[in-house]
C-alpha positions in Angstrom: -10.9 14.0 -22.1 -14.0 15.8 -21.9 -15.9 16.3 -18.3 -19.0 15.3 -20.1 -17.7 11.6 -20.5 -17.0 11.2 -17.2 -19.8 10.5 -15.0 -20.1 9.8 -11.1 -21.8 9.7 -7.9 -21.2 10.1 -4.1 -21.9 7.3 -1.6 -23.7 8.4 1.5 -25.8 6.6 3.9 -29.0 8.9 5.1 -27.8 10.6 8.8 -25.2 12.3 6.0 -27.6 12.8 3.3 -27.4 16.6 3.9 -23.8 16.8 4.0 -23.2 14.2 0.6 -26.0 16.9 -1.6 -24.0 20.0 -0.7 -20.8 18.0 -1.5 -22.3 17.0 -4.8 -23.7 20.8 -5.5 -20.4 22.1 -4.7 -18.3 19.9 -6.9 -20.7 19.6 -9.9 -21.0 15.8 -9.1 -23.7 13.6 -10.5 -26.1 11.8 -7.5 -26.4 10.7 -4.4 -26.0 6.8 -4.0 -27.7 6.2 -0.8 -27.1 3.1 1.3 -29.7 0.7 0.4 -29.9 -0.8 4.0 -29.7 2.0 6.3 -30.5 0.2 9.4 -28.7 -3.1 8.4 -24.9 -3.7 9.4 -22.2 -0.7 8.6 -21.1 -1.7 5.1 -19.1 1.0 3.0 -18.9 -2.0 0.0 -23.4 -2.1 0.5 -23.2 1.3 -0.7 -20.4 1.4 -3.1 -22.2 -1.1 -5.6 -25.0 1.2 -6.0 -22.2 3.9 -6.7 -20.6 2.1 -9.0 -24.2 0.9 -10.5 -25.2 4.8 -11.0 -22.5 5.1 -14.0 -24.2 7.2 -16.9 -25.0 5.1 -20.0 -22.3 6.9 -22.0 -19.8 7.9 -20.1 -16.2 6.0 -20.2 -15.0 6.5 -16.8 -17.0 6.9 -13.4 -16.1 8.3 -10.2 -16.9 7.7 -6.6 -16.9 10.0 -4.1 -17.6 9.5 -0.4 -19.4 11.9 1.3 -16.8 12.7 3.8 -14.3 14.4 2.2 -13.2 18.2 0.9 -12.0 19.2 -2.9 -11.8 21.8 -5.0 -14.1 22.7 -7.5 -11.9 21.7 -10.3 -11.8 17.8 -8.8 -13.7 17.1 -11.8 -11.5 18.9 -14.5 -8.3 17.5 -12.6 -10.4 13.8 -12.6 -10.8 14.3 -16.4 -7.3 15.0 -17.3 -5.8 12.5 -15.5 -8.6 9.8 -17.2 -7.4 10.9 -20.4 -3.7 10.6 -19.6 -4.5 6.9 -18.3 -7.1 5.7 -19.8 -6.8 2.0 -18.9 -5.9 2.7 -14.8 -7.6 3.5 -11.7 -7.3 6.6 -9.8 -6.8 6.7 -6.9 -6.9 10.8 -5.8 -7.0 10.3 -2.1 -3.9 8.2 0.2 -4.1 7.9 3.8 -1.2 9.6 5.7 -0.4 6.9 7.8 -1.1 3.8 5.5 1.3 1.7 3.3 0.1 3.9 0.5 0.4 6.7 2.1 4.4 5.9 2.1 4.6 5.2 -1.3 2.9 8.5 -1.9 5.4 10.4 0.2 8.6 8.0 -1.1 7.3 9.5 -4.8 6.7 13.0 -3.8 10.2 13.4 -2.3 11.7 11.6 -5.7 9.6 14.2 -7.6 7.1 12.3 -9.3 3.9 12.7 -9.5 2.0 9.8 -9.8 3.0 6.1 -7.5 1.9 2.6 -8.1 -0.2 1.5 -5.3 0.9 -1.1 -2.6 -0.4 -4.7 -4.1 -1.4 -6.1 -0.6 -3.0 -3.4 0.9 -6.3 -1.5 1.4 -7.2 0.4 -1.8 -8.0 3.8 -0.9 -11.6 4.4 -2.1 -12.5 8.3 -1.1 -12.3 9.6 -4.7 -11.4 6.7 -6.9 -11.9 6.7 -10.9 -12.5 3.4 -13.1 -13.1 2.7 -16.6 -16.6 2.2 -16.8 -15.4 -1.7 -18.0 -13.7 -1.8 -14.7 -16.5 -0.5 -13.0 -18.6 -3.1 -14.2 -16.1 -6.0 -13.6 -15.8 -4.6 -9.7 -19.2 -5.3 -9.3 -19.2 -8.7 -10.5 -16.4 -9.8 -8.6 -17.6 -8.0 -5.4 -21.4 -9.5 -6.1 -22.5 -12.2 -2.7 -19.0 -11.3 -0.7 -18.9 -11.3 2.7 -16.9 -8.5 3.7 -18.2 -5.2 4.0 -15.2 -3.2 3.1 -15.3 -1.3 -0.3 -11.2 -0.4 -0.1 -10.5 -4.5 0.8 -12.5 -5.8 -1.9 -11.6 -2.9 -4.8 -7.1 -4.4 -3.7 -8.3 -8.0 -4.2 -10.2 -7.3 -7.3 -7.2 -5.2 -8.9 -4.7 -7.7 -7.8 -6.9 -9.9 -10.0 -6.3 -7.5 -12.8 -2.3 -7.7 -12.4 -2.4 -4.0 -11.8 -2.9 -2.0 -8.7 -4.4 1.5 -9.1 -1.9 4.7 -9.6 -1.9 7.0 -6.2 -1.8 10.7 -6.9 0.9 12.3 -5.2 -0.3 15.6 -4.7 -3.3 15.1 -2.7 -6.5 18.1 -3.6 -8.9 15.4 -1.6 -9.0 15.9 2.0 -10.4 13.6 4.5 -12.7 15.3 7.0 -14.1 14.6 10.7 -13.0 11.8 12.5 -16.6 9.4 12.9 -16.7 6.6 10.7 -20.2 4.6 9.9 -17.8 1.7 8.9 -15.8 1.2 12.1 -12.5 3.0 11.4 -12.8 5.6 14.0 -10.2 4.0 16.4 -7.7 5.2 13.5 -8.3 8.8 15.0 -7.4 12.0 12.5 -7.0 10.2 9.1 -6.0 12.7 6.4 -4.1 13.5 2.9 -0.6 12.0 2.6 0.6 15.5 0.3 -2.2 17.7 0.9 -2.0 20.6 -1.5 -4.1 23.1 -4.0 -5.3 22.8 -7.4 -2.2 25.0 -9.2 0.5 22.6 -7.5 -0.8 19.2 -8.4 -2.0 20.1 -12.0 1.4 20.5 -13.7 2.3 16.7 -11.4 -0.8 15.2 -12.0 -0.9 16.3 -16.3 2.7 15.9 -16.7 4.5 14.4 -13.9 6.3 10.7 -14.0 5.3 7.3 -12.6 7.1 6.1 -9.8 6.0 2.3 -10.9 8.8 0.8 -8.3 9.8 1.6 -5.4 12.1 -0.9 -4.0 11.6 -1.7 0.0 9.4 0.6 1.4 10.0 2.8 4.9 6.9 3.1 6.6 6.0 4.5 10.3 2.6 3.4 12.7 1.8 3.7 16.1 5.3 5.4 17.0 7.3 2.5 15.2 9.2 2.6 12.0 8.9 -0.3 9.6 10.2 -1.4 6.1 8.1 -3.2 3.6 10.6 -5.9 1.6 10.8 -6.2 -2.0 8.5 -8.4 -3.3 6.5 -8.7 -0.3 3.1 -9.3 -1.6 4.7 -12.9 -2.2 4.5 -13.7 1.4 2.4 -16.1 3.4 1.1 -13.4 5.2 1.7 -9.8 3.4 -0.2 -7.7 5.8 2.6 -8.5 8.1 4.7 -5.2 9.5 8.3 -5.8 9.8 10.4 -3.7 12.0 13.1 -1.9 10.0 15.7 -3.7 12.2 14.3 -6.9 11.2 14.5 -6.1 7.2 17.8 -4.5 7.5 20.1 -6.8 6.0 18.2 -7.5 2.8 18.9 -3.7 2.2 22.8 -3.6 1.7 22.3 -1.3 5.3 23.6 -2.2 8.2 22.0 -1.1 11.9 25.6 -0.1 13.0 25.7 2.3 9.9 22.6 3.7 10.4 23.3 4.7 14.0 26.3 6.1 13.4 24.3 8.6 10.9 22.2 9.2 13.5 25.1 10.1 16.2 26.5 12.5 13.1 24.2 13.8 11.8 21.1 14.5 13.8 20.5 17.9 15.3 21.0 17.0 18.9 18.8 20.2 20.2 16.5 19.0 17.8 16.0 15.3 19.0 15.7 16.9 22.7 12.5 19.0 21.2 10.8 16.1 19.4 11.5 14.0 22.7 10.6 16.0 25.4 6.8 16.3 23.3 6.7 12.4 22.0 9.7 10.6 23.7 13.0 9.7 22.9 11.8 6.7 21.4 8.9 8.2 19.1 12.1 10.9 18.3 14.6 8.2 17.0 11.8 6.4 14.9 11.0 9.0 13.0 14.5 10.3 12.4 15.8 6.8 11.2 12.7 6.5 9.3 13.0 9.6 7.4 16.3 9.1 7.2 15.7 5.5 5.1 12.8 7.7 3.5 15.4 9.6 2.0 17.4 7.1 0.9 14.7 5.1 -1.1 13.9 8.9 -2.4 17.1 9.6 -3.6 17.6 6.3 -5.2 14.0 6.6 -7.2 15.1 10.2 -8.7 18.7 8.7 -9.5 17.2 5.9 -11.3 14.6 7.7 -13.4 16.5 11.0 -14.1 15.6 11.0 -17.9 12.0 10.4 -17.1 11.9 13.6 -14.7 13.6 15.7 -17.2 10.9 14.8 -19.8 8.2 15.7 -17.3 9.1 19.3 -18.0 9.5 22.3 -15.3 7.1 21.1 -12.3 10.2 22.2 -10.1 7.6 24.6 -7.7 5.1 22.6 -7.6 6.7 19.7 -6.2 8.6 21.2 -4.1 5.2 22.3 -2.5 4.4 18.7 -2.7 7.1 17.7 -1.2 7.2 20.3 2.2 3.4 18.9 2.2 4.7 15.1 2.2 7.2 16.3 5.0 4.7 17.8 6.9 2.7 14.4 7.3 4.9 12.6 8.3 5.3 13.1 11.9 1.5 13.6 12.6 0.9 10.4 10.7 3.5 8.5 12.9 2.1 9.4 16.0 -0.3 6.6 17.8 -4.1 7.8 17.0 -4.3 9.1 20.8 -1.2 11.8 20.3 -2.3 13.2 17.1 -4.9 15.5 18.8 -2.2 16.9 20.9 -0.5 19.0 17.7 -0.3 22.2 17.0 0.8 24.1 14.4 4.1 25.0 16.3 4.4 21.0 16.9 4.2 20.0 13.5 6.3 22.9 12.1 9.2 21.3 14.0 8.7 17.8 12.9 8.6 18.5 9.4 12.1 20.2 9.7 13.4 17.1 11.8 12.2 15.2 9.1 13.2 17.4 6.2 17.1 17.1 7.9 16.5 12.9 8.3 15.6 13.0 4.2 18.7 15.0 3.3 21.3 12.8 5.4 19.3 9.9 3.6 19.8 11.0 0.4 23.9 11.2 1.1 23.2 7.0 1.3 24.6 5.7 -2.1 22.0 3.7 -4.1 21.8 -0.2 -4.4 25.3 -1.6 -5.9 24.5 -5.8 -6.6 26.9 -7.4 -4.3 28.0 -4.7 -2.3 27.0 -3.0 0.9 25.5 0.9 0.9 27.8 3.5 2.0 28.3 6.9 3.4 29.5 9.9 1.2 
């Protein structure tokens, strides 16, 4: 696809005016759309309508960029090759670390793919997002006269009108920066990429990679805790609810008794004592037994769509930096908001090799058998 049919804008409101131009200067994006009620209550979805409004007349796709974010200057070359790859989708090329999405992002990039279907249920991630210009102009229909004043809310309920939630990038080139929020998410402290990485490794995943369109029950970590995300979840009465991984357990083929007797064999004991004596003994075993189910749910994605990763073609390098990125979130992310300040590089170093040994004992986890309970190798 050609740049020149893709058109877009970046939402701002006015105290980031400054901030949005050079943005838009710096990554040869179209204008600004300002908030039209500056002094009225935050609302992100306020100004996204005028975003999605500023389409040009003959472009096919538009983009939306807020105004607090970092990229490369080939965002809009990598935008336009992934539009003409999938045409019909939105893009979604920015996932939250510590989000549902963001787990589905990191299950993918240690199965090697390099694109995810999004979470149905949850917040759709609206810092660099890419619709058909059709879409575009369905979004602001449906979102016309709401009530709620979130953009990401109000794109997930739209597309789960559609049938079809967006496709997350795996490799993440958009970065989330600064930690204020006009729209009241600052108690979510540092927010940033899921698999933050450069332009030469997510081309080759985001041009050729595979989809990961399912992804089974899904390991996910907040506020210190580890959770699982059943199959089929977006079914329930309430599907925002978070499930401890204990509680979802069973519906696995994984017992608790199994999984702590990985723990007592496998885990690096000296290891445990570092993450523990920095984050607790508690924080230390959440994150090993959810990387460890990570792992797993990894391992059983790249079984099941072998032939669909050797047809990619060699991405080997670059998602292997993809996938040191995903392990290198995944700690920070799992911290409460209040801890995450507290890393350093040192800190987060030795968290990603935790996890890294968690995802390798998980992949020794035989896959789903119908009938019969997972095992050990």
């Amino acid at each position: 696809m050609s740049t020149t049919s893709l058109s877009s804008a970046v939402m701002t409101h006015p105290v980031r005016e400054r901030q949005a131009a050079a943005l838009a200067a710096r990554l040869g994006l179209g204008g600004l759309a300002l908030d039209p009620d500056p002094t009225g209550p935050p609302s992100a979805l306020r100004t996204a309508l005028v975003a999605w409004a500023a389409r040009a007349d003959d472009a096919g796709h538009h983009l939306v960029v807020q105004d607090d974010v970092a990229a490369p200057p080939e965002l809009v070359e990598l935008v336009a090759g992934s539009v003409a790859r999938f045409p019909d989708e939105a893009l979604i090329f920015y996932t939250n670390w510590h989000a549902r999405n963001g787990a589905a992002a990191r299950l993918a990039a240690l199965a090697g793919a390099g694109w995810v279907r999004a979470v149905p249920e949850e917040f759709a991630p609206t810092l660099a997002i890419c619709l058909p210009v059709r879409t575009a102009d369905a979004f602001r229909a449906f979102a016309a006269g709401t009530a709620e004043r979130h953009d990401d809310e109000v794109m997930a309920t739209f597309l789960r009108t559609e049938a079809r939630p967006g496709l997350l990038a795996v490799p993440t080139v958009v970065e989330h920066i600064g930690t204020s929020s006009i729209n009241g998410h600052a108690a979510q402290g540092i927010r940033l990429a899921v698999c933050p990485v450069g332009t030469a490794e997510a081309r080759p995943l985001l041009d050729r990679g595979w989809v990961l369109e399912e992804w089974g029950w899904l390991p996910y970590m907040r506020y210190g805790e580890g959770y699982v995300r059943p199959v089929g979840h977006e079914h329930d009465a309430d599907p925002r609810r978070h499930l401890r991984w204990t509680e979802v357990l069973p519906a696995t083929g994984l017992t608790e008794s199994q999984i702590w007797d990985v723990v007592r064999r496998h885990r690096a004991e000296d290891a445990a004592a570092s993450v523990a004596r920095l984050f607790g003994r508690g924080f230390a075993d959440e994150l090993w037994i959810h990387c460890l189910l990570l792992g797993r749910q990894a391992e059983d994605a790249a079984r099941r769509h072998a032939a669909r990763r050797a047809a990619a073609g060699p991405v080997d390098n670059a998602a292997a930096r993809v996938r040191a990125a995903a392990l290198s979130t995944v700690g920070p992310a799992g911290l409460p908001p209040e801890r995450r300040p507290e890393l350093t590089p040192e800190h987060t170093a030795l968290m990603a090799a935790y996890a890294e040994s968690a995802v390798r004992c998980g992949g020794r986890l035989l896959g789903p058998v119908e009938g019969q309970p997972a095992d050990v190798r």
